[in-house]
Structure formats: structure tokens, C-alpha cells
N, C-alpha and C positions, 0 to 999 in steps of 0.2 A: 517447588521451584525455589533457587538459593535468593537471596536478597538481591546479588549481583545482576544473575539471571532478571528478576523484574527492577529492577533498573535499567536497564539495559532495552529493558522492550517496553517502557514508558512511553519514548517518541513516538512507535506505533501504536501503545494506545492510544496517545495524544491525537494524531493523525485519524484513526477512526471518531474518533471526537469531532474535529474539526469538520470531518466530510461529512457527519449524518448531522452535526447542528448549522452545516453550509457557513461555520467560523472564520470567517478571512483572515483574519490578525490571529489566531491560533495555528490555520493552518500555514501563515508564513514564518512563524517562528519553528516548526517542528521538519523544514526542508534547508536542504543546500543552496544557495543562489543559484545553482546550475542543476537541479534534482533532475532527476531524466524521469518521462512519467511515460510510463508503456501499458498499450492496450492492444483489444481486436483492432482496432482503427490506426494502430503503428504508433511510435516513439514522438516525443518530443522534449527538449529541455529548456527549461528556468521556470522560477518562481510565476511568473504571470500568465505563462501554460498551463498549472497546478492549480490557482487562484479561479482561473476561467473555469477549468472545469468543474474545481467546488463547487463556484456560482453554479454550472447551466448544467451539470449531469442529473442532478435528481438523484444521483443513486445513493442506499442507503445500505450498510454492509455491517454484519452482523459476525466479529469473530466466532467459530465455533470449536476449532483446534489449532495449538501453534508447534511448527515443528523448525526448530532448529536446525541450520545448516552448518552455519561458522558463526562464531562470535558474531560476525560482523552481517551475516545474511539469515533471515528468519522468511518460512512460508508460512502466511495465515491463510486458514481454509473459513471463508465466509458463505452465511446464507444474505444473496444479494436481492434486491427490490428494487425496481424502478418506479417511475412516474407512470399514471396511463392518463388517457386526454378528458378520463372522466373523473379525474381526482384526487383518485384511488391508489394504489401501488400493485405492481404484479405479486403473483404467488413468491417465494422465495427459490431461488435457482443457488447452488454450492458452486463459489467459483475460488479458486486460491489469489494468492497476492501473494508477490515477493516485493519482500524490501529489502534492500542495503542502508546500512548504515556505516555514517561517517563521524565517529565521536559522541553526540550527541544529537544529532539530525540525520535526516531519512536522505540521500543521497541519489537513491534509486526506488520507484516501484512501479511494478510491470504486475498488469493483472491477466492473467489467465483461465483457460476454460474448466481446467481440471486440478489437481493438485499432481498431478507425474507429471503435465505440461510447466507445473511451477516448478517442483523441483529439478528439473533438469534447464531453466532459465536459471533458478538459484546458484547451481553447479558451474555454471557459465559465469558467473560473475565471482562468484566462489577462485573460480580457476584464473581468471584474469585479475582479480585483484592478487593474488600470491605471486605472478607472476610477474609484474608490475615493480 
């Protein structure tokens, strides 16, 4: 990977950082005021949509492939873990993530079940930002 290239994908590190150490002040510095943040449970935008779920999701997301789309849209395919009521964390389950980025900050991310369900979310934003 060029220098560029991880440069470029620093805010999603960052961003995994923030969510598995539940960092509020990291995770507001690495989104857009407006970041759209998408799931199984549907869309929502801005920073204290972002911030809430850090707090209260429990999930903890482990990159394990990152596959480029555009410059500006990258899919990470993670192994995910939740909370369970005894403590513990579930077994790890592989879910992808798309993010968009905007300059320096994460714009968009939409998590999904699989990684073809991501990359064809990616494409989608891919396609509307060019065309924008």
C-alpha cells in the first residue's frame, strides 16, 4: 500500500479506534457534522446519531480486508462482536462497512451483512457522488 493510499484510510482507522475504545472526542473529530451512519436498523445523520451509538452499541469491529472502491469510498470487511447480558461478547460474525469520505473525515458509513451487499452500497455512492 502507497503512502497515499494509507493516508487516505487513517480516518477509518481512526474511526475503528474510536468505536471499539467507545472514544467520543475521537470519534467526533474523524466524521462530518452531517455523517450519514447506516445499518440493519436504517439511516440516520449527524454527529450525535454517531456519538449515541458509540456510547450504546457495544459493538466491537475488527478490520480483516480493505478493498477500495474510489478514492473517496473504501469497503472494510470486519469480524464483529457484540455485548451479551452475561458480559461476555458473541463469537465473531464477518460483516463489511462502507465508508465514504469527504477530505479528511468519514462522510458516510453504512454497515452491512456481507461484503457484495457492501460493495454494491459502495457503487451507489460511488455513482452519486460523480454525478453530483
Amino acid at each position: 500500500m502507497t503512502d497515499i493510499e494509507q493516508g487516505r484510510l487513517e480516518p477509518i482507522r481512526r474511526w475503528h479506534r474510536a468505536v471499539n475504545e467507545r472514544d467520543q472526542a475521537m470519534a467526533a473529530e474523524v466524521v462530518t457534522a452531517d455523517v450519514s451512519v447506516g445499518g440493519p436498523r436504517g439511516r440516520a445523520e449527524g454527529v450525535a446519531v454517531f456519538l449515541d451509538w458509540v456510547e450504546h452499541s457495544g459493538i466491537s469491529l475488527q478490520p480483516v480486508a480493505w478493498h477500495t472502491i474510489s478514492p473517496d469510498v473504501t469497503v472494510v470487511e470486519q469480524d464483529a462482536r457484540w455485548p451479551t447480558e452475561a458480559g461476555g461478547s458473541t463469537a465473531p460474525q464477518r460483516v463489511a462497512t462502507v465508508f465514504q469520505l469527504v477530505g479528511s473525515r468519514i462522510a458516510a458509513v453504512v454497515r452491512c451483512e456481507d461484503v457484495t451487499a457492501a460493495r454494491a452500497v459502495a457503487m451507489e455512492l460511488t455513482n452519486s457522488t460523480q454525478t453530483s
